[in-house]
C-alpha positions, 0 to 999 in steps of 0.5 A: 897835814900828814903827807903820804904816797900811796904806791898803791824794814828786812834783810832781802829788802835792803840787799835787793835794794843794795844791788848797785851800791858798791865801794872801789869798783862796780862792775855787773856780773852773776856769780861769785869770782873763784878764789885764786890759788892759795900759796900756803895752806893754812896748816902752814901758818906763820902764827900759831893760834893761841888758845882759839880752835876752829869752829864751824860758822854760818857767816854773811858777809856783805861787801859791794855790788855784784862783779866788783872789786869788794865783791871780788875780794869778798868771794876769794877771802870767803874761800880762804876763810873756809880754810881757816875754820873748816865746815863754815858756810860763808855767804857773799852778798851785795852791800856798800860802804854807806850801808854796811855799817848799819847791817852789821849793827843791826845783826843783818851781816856778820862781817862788813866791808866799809871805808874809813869816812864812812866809819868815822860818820858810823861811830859818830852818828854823822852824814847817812848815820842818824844815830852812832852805831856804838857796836861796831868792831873793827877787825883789819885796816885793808887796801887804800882807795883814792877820790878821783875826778877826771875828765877827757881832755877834749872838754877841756876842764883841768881843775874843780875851780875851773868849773867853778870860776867858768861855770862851765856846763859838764856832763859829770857822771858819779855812782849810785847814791848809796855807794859811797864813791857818791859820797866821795863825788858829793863831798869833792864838790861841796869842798869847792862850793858845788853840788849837783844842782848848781852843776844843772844850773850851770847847763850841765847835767849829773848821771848816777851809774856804775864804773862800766856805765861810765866807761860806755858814756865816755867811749861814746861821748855822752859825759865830759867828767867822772867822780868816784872812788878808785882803786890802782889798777881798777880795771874799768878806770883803766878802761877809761883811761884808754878808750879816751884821754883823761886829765886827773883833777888835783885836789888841793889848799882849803879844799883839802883841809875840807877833806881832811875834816871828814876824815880823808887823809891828803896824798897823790894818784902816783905817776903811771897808775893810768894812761895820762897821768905823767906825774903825781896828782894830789888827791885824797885817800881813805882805806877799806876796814872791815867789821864786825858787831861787838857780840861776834864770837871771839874765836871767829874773829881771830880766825877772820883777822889770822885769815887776813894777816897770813894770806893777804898776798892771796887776795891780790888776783882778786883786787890788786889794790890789796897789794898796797895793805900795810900789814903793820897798819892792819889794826890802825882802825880809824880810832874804831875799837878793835874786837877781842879776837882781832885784837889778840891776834895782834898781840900774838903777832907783836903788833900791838 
């Protein structure tokens, strides 16, 4: 097993019902986050741009809930965008890993932010996908993301197999269905035998809600255990970490070799990436990419990828997961094909 450590139907239908759906983080909020400052202009690039010249655009681009980290980031990276291909019109809207895919596939979004199970199941036609959307283009591999269970060292629970062998009744809380981090709660349980209702079955009980609803239930006592896909540094899960104490459950043996068969990858939460955590806890990983349809314009996505590549470091006030992207990883997509103007991007850069 590879072994890593990561220091670090309508479209206004389906977008009022992705309001709570989300990726890495979800936090409530009303309005788009500023873009931080840039630190070089984009007519000061550290790539020429080949033979593309910079149109204006009318882009959507959906990425998570309102006020989260893919929210935020989608928010900053727009405003850099702009910068990239003056004029544009580039709209942030609500979206998640699960849906965005589809909508992108479907012509309803122009750019979308995913993770890497969630693209695999998309190309594969497996899991929420009835049929494999064979149009997606990958265009940049981004930050990692971690499946996390902790609970509050009060309840006394340390391991998945504890719940199983005791069958203990926890109060666990997960995010919405739709966001993928249920997945990730989904799939964690059933790679130990479990699920929601064997949870119930137990005296337990399973609430769905955001990263700050979870925060207020464990502040107040209401839940024992949380499940959901968290970045380093996610500032609710920190929050968490420090309204009460937690202990990080490991992920290990056969259940990880079940994770690795959807396409999560085996590594560790690093020691010191919130309170509690005094040494590294096995746990799997997946990365963010972002999409686009096959018919996207070439010259859009070349911009779209430069964008990424050249100002990454802009992006991490926004979310500072974005620190841990490897720009040598950018075009290692999952096996998802790369658009033509990513992939020329790429090369220019001596990348591919």
């Amino acid at each position: 097993m590879k072994k890593q450590i990561i220091r670090g139907m309508s479209l206004l239908l389906v977008m009022a019902m992705l309001i709570v759906l989300g990726g890495c983080g979800e936090t409530t909020g009303s309005s788009a986050p500023a873009a931080p400052a840039s630190s070089a202009p984009a007519s000061s690039s550290e790539t020429s741009q080949g033979s593309y010249e910079p149109k204006a655009y009318t882009l959507n681009m959906v990425t998570g809930s309102t006020g989260g980290s893919w929210y935020a980031v989608g928010a900053a990276y727009s405003e850099i965008l702009k910068e990239y291909l003056p004029g544009s019109n580039i709209t942030v809207n609500v979206g998640g890993g699960v849906s965005n895919p589809s909508l992108v596939a479907a012509g309803q979004a122009d750019i979308g932010f995913t993770y890497s199970p969630a693209l695999i199941a998309a190309l594969n036609g497996t899991g929420a996908f009835t049929e494999p959307l064979t149009s997606l283009r990958a265009f940049a591999r981004m930050e990692p993301c971690f499946g996390a269970a902790f609970a509050t060292k009060e309840s006394g629970i340390t391991s998945f197999e504890q719940i199983v062998e005791q069958k203990l009744p926890v109060r666990l809380a997960v995010p919405a269905v739709g966001n993928f981090g249920e997945s990730v709660a989904a799939s964690l349980l059933e790679a130990y035998g479990l699920d929601y209702d064997t949870i119930k079955s137990f005296g337990g009980s399973v609430q769905h809600v955001s990263h700050p609803e979870a925060a207020d239930l464990f502040r107040d006592g209401h839940i024992d255990m949380y499940i959901a896909a968290v970045g380093l540094g996610h500032a609710n899960v920190t929050e968490m970490c420090l309204s009460r104490e937690m202990v990080f459950l490991p992920v290990t043996g056969e259940a990880m070799d079940y994770m690795e068969s959807l396409g999560y990858e085996e590594s560790a939460i690093p020691a010191g990436s919130f309170a509690g955590i005094t040494e590294d806890v096995p746990a799997v990983v997946y990365s963010a990419v972002y999409l686009v349809d096959e018919t996207a314009d070439e010259a859009m996505v070349y911009f779209a990828t430069k964008a990424l590549y050249e100002r990454k470091d802009d992006l991490v006030a926004a979310y500072s997961a974005v620190a841990d992207v490897e720009k040598e990883n950018m075009p290692n997509c999952y096996g998802a094909t790369l658009h033509p103007g990513a992939e020329a991007f790429y090369k220019e850069v001596g990348l591919l």
